[in-house]
matplotlib code that plots the C-alpha trace (Angstrom):
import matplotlib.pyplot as plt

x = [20.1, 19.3, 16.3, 14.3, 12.2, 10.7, 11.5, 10.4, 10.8, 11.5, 8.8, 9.4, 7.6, 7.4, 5.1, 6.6, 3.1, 0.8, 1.8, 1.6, -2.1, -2.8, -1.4, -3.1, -6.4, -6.1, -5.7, -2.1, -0.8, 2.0, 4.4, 7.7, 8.2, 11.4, 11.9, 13.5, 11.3, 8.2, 7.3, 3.7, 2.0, -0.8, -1.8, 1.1, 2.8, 2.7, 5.3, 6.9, 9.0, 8.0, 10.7, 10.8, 13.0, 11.6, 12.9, 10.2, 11.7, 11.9, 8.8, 7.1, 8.8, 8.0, 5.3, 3.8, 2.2, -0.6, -1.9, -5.3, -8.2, -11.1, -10.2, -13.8, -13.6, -10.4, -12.0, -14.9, -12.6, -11.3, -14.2, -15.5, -12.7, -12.8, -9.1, -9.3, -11.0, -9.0, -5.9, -5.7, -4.8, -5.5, -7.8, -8.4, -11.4, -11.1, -10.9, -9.9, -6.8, -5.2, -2.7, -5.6, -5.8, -8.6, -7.0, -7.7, -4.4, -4.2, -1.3, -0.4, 0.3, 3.8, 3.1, 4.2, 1.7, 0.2, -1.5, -3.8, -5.3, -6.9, -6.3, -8.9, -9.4, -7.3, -9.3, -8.5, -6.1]
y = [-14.6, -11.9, -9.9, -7.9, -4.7, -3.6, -3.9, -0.8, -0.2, 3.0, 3.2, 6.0, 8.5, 10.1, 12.8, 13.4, 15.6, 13.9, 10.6, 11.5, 13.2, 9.6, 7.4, 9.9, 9.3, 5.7, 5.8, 6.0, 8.5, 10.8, 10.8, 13.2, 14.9, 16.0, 17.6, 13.6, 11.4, 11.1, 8.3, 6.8, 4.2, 2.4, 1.1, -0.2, -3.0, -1.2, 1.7, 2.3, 5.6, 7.7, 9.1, 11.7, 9.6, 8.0, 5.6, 4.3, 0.4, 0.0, 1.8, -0.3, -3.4, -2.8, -4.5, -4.1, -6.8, -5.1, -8.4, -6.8, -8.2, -7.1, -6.7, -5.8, -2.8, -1.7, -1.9, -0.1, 3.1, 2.5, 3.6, 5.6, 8.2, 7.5, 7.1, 6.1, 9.3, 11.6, 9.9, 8.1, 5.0, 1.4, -0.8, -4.5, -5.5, -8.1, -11.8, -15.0, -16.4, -19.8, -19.4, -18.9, -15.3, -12.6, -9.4, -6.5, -4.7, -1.1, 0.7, 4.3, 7.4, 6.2, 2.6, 0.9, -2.1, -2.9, -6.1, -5.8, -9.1, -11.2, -14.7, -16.8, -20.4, -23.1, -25.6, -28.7, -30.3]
z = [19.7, 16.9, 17.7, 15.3, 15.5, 12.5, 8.6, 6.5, 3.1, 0.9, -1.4, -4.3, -5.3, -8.6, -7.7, -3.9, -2.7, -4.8, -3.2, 0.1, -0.4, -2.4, 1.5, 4.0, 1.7, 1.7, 5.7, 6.5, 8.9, 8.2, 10.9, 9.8, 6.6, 5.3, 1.5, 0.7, 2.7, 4.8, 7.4, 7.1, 10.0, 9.8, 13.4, 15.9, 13.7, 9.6, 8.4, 5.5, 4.4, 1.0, -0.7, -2.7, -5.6, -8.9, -11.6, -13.5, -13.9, -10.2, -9.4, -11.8, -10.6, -6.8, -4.8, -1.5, 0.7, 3.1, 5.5, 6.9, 8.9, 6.5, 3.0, 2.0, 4.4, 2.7, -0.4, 0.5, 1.9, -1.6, -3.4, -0.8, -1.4, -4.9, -5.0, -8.8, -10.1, -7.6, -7.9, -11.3, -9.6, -11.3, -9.7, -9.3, -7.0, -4.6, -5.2, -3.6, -4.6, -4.5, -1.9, 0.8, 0.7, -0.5, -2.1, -4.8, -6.5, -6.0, -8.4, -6.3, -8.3, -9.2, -10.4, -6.8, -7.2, -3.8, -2.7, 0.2, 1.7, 4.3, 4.8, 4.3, 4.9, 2.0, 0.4, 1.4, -1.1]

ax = plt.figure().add_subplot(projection="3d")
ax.plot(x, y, z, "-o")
ax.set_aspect("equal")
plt.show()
């Protein structure tokens, strides 16, 4: 049987420096940095790798998924280090969504469009 260990994926970066400041603010932790990439963790189970690469359509185009326990507390370290005003980021604040999820939209420095949410409970149907 096929066993799995992790699944990463290269998320670009238009402004290589910038975005890295923009992850460590937002409470990842750099791991190595190379002049092409940089490996960021968050906790035992979350990792992605920063690359210092940038086309706009598939920056624009790409979307990450961040499944948290406490999506207000997320929030909250949003606006707490004012990652909009230092960052120019776009911002949309938490809400609950159909699919049984609560989640706000945070766009990084280079237009990668995150989604960072907590399950919550379905209405019944």
């Amino acid at each position: 049987m096929l066993q799995s260990v992790e699944l990463k994926t290269f998320v670009p970066a238009r402004d290589f420096a910038l975005s890295q400041a923009f992850y460590q603010a937002l409470g990842f932790k750099p791991g190595w940095v190379s002049d092409d990439m940089a490996y960021f963790s968050h906790g035992e189970h979350c990792a992605f790798l920063l690359q210092n690469f940038y086309v706009k359509e598939q920056a624009e185009n790409f979307v990450m998924h961040l499944l948290v326990e406490n999506v207000e507390a997320w929030w909250q370290k949003v606006l707490d280090e004012q990652l909009s005003e230092r960052f120019g980021v776009r911002l949309v604040p938490p809400q609950d969504q159909p699919w049984g999820m609560r989640d706000f939209v945070i766009i990084d420095p280079s237009g990668v469009l995150w989604r960072i949410a907590q399950n919550t409970e379905r209405p019944a149907e």
